[in-house]
ZADO-1210 file (C-alpha; in nm, 4 decimals, padded with zeros to 6 digits):
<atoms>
<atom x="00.0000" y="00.0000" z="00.0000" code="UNK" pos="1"/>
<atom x="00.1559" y="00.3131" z="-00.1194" code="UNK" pos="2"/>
<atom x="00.0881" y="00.6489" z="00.0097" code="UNK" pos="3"/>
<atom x="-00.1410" y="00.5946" z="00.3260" code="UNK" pos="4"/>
<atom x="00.1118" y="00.6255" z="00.6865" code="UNK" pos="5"/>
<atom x="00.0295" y="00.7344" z="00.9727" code="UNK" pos="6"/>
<atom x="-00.0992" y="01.0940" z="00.9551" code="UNK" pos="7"/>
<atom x="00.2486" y="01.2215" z="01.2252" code="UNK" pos="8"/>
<atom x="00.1454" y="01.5794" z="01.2773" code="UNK" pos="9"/>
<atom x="-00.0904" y="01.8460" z="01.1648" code="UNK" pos="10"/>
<atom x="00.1866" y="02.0973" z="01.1159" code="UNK" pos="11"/>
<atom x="00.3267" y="02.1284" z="00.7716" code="UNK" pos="12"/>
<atom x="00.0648" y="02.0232" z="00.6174" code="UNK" pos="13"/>
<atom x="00.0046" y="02.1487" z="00.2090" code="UNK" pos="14"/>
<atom x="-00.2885" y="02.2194" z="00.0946" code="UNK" pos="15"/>
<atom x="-00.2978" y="02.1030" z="-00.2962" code="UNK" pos="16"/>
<atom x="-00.5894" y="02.2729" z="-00.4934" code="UNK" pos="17"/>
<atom x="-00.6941" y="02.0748" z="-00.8208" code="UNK" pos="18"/>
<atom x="-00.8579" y="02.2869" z="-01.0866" code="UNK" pos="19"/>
<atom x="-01.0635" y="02.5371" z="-00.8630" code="UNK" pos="20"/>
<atom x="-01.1363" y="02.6965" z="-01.2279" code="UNK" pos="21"/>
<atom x="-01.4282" y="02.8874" z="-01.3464" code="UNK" pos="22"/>
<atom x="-01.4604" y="02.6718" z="-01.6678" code="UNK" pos="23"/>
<atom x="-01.6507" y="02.3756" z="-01.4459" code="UNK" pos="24"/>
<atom x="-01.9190" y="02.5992" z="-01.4263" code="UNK" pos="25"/>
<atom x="-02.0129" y="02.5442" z="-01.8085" code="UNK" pos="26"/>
<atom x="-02.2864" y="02.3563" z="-01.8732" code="UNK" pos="27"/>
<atom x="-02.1129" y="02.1225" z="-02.1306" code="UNK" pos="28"/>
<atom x="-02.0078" y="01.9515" z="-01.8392" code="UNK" pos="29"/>
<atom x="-02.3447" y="01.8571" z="-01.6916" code="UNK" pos="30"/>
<atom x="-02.4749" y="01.8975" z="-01.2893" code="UNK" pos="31"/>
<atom x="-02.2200" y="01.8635" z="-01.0319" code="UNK" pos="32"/>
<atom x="-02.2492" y="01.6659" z="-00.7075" code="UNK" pos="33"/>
<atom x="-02.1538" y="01.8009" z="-00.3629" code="UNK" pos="34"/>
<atom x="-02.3139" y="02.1261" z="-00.3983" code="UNK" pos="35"/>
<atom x="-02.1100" y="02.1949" z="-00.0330" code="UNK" pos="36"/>
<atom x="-01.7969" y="02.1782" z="-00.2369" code="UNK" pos="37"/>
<atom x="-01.7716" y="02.5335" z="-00.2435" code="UNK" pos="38"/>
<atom x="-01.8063" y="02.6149" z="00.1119" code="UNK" pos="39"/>
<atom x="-01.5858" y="02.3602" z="00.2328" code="UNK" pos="40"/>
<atom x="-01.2674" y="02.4292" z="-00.0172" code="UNK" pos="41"/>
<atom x="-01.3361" y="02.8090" z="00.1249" code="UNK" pos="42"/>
<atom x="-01.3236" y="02.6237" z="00.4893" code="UNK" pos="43"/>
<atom x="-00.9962" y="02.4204" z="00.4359" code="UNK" pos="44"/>
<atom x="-00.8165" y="02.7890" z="00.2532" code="UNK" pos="45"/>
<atom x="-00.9287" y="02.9744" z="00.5105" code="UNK" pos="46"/>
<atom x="-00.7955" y="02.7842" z="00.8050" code="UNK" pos="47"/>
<atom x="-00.4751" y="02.7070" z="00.6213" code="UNK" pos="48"/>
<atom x="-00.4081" y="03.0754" z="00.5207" code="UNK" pos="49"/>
<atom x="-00.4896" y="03.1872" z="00.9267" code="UNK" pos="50"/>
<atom x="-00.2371" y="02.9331" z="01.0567" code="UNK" pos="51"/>
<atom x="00.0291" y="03.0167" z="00.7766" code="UNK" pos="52"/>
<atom x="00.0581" y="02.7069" z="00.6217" code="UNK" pos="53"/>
<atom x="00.1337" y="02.6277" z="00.2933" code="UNK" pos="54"/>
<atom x="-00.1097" y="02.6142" z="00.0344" code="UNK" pos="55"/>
<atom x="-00.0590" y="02.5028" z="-00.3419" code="UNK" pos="56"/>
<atom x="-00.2746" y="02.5648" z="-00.6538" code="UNK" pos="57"/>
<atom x="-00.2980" y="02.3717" z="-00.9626" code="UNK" pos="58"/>
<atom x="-00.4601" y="02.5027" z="-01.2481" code="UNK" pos="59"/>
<atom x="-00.5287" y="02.2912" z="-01.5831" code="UNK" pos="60"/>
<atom x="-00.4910" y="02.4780" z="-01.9224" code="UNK" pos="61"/>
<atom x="-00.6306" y="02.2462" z="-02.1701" code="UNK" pos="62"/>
<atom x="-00.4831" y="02.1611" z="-02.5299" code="UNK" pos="63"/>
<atom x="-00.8319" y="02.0404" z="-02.6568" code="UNK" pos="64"/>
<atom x="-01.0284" y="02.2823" z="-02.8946" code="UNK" pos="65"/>
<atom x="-01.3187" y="02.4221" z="-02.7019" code="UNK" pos="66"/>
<atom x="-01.2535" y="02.3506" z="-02.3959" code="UNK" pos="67"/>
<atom x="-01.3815" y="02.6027" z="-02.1189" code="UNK" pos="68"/>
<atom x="-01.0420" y="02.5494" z="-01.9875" code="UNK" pos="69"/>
<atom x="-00.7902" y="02.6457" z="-02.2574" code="UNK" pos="70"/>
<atom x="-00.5525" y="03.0055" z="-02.1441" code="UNK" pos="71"/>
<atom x="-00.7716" y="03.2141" z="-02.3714" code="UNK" pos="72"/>
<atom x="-01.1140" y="03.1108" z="-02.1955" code="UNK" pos="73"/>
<atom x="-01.3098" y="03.2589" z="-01.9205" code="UNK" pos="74"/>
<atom x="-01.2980" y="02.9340" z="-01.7908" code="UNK" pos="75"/>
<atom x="-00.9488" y="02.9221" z="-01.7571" code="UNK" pos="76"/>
<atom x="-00.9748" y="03.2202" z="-01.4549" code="UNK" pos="77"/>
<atom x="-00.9762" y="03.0458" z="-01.0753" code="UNK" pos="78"/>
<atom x="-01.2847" y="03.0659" z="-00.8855" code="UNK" pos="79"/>
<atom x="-01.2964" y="03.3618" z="-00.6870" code="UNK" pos="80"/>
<atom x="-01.2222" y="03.2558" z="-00.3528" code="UNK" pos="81"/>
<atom x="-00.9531" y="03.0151" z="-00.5392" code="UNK" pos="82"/>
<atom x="-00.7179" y="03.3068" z="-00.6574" code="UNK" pos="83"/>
<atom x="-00.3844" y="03.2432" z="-00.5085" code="UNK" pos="84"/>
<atom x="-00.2534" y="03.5049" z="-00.2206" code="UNK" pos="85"/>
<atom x="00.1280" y="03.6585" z="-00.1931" code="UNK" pos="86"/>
<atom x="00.3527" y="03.3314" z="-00.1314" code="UNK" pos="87"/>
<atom x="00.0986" y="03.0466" z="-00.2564" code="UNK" pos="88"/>
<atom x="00.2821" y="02.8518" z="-00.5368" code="UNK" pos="89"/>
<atom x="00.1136" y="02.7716" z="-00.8730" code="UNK" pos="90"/>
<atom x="00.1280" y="02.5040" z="-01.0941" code="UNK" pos="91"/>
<atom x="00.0192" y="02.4847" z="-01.4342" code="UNK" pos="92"/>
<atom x="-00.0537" y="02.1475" z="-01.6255" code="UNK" pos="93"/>
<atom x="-00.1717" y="01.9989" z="-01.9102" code="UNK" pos="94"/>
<atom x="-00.2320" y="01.6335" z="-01.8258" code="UNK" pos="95"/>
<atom x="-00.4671" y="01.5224" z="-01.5663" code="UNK" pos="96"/>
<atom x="-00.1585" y="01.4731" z="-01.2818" code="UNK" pos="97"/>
<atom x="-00.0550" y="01.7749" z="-01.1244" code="UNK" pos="98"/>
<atom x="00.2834" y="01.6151" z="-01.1411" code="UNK" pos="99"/>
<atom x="00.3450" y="01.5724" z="-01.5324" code="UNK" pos="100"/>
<atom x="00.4821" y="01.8214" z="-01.6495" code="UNK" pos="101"/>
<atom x="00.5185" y="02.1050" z="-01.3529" code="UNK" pos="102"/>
<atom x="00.8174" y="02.1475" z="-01.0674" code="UNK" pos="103"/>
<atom x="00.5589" y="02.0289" z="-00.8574" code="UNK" pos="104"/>
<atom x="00.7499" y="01.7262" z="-00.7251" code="UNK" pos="105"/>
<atom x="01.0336" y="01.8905" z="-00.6833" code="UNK" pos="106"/>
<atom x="00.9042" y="02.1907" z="-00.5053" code="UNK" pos="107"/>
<atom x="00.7387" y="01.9625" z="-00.2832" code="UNK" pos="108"/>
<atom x="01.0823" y="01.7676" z="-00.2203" code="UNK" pos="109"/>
<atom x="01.3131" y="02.0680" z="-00.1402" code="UNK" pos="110"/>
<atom x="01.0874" y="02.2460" z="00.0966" code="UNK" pos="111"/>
<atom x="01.0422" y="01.9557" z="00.2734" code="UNK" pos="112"/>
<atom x="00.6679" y="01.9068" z="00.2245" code="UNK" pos="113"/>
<atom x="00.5809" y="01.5610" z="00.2582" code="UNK" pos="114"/>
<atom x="00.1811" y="01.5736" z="00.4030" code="UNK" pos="115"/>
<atom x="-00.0638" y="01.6551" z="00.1083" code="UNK" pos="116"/>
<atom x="-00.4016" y="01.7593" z="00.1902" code="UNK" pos="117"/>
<atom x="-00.5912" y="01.7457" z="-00.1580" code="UNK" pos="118"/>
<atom x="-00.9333" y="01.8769" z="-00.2587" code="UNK" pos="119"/>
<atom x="-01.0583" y="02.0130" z="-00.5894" code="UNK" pos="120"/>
<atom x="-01.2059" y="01.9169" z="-00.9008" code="UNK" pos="121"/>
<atom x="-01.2913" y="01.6674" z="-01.0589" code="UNK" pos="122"/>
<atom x="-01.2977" y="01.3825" z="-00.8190" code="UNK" pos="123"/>
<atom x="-01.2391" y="01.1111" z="-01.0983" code="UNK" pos="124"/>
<atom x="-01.0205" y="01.3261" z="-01.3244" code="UNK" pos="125"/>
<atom x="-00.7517" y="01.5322" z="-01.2074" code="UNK" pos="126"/>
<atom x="-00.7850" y="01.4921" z="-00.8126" code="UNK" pos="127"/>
<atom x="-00.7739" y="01.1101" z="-00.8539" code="UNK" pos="128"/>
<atom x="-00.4667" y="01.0767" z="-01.1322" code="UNK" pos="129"/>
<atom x="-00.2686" y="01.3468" z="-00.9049" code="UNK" pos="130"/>
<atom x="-00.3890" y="01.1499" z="-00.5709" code="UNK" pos="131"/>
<atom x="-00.2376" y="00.8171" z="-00.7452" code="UNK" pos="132"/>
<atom x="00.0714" y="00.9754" z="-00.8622" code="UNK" pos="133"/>
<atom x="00.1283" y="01.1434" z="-00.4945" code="UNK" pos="134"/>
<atom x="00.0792" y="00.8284" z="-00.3527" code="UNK" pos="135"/>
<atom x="00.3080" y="00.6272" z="-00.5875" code="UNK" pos="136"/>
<atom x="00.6487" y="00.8964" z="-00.5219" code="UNK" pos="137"/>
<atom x="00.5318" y="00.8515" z="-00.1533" code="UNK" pos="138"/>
<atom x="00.3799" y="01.1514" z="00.0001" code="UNK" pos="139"/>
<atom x="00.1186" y="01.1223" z="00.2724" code="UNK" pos="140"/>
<atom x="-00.2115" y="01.2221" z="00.1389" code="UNK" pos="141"/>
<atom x="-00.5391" y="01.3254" z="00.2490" code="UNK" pos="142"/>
<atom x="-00.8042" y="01.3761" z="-00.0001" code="UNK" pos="143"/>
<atom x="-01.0965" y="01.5894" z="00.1279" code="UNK" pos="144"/>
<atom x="-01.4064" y="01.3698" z="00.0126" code="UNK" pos="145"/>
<atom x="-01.6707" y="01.7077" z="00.0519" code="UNK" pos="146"/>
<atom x="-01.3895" y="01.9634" z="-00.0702" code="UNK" pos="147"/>
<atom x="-01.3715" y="01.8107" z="-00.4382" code="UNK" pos="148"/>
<atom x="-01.6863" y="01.6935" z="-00.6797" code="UNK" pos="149"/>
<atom x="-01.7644" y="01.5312" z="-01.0412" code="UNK" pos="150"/>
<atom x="-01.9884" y="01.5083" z="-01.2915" code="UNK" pos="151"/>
<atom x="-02.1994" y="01.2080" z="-01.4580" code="UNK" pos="152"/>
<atom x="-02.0517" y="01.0113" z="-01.6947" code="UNK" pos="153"/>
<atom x="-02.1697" y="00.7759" z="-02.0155" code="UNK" pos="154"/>
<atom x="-02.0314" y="00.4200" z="-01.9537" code="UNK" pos="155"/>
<atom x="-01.9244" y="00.2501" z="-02.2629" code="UNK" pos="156"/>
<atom x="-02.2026" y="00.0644" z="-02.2725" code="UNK" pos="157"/>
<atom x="-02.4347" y="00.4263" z="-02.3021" code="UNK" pos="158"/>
<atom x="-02.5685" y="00.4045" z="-01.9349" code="UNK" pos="159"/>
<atom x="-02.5823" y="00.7336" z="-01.7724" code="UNK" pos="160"/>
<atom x="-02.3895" y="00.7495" z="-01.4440" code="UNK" pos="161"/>
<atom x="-02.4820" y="00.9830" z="-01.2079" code="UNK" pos="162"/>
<atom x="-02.2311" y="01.2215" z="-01.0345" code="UNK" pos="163"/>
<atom x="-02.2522" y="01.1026" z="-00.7010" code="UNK" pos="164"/>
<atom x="-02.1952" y="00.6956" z="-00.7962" code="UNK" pos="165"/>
<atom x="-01.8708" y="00.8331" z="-00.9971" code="UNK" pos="166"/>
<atom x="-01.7897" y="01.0724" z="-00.6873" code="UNK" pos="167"/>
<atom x="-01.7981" y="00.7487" z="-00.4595" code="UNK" pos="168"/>
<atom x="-01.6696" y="00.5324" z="-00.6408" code="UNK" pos="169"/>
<atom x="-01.3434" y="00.7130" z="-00.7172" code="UNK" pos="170"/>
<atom x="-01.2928" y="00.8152" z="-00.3302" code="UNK" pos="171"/>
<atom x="-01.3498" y="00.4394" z="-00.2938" code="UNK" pos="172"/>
<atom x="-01.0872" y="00.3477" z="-00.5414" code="UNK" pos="173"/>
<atom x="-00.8502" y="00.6161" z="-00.3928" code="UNK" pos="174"/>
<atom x="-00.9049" y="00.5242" z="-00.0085" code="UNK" pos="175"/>
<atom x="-00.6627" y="00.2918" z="00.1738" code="UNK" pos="176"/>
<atom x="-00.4313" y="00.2310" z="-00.1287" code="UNK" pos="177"/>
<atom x="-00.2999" y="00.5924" z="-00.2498" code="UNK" pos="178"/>
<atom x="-00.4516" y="00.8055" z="00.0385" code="UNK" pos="179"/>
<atom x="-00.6806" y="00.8456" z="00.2915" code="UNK" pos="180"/>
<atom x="-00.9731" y="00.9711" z="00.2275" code="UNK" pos="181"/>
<atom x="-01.1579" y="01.2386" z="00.5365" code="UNK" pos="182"/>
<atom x="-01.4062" y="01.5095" z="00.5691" code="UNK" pos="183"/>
<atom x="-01.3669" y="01.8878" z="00.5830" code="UNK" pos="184"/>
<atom x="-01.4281" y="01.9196" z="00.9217" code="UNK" pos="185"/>
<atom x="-01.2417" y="01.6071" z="01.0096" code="UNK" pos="186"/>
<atom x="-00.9311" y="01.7329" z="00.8688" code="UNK" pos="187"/>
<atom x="-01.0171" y="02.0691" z="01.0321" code="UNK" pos="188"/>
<atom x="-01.0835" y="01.9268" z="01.4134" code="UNK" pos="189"/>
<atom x="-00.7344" y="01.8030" z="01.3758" code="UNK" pos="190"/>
<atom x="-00.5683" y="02.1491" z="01.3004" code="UNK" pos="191"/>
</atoms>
């Protein structure tokens, strides 16, 4: 089992943001789940930026025509009350793993940071391929199961899968092998 230890302390602790971008508001994507996902990210920034720890951002900039996420869209603008603050690192990919192409590894590696706490979007997508990869080089990682959110999917088969089976099945897939998965206010009561 790679990338699930004992959780040692909650000091120096990084906060990895996936994709907290305004293109997953377009509608090509369909309804999201978790509709607390907002208001629990805000939660886990908040409490990370009042203690001073560290807190990373990953932002995707698609190569596929149209997307809402390409440089040149709207969509390619963080939420809001995502926009990074003097200090917070950002790391821009192109792949689903925040890891594939960025310094993010290596950032990680020199200042020590070793404790991921992961939240963002989407669940199946991007959080879970950079929640693999994290476990795989051997970090210690948390993913936030109410601080990230999917969409539904088409099986191969045509079925329509709904955004919360895809949502639960991915933390399930994640849990126990690559990370361990909590809740927003679990990882906050241990602050």
């Amino acid at each position: 089992m790679t990338g699930v230890r004992s959780m040692e302390s909650s000091n120096n602790r990084t906060l990895l943001l996936i994709d907290c971008q305004k293109g997953f508001d377009d509608p090509k994507w369909g309804i999201r789940n978790n509709p607390n996902f907002e208001e629990n990210t805000k939660s886990l920034i908040h409490q990370w930026r009042l203690e001073n720890q560290n807190v990373v951002h990953v932002r995707h900039s698609s190569t596929e025509d149209g997307s809402p996420l390409q440089p040149d869209a709207p969509g390619f603008e963080y939420y809001d009350w995502a926009i990074p603050v003097s200090g917070e690192k950002e790391f821009v990919k192109n792949v689903n793993s925040g890891f594939i192409g960025t310094d993010l590894e290596a950032y990680l590696r020199e200042s020590g940071r070793t404790h991921l706490v992961i939240a963002g979007l989407t669940t199946n997508h991007c959080v879970s391929t950079t929640v693999r990869m994290a476990g795989n080089l051997g970090f210690e990682v948390e993913l936030v199961s109410d601080a990230c959110a999917t969409f539904p999917r088409k099986s191969p088969d045509g079925d329509m899968l709904d955004a919360d089976l895809i949502h639960t099945a991915a933390l399930a897939s994640l849990h126990g092998e690559f990370c361990t998965v909590k809740t927003c206010s679990q990882i906050l009561n241990n602050m």
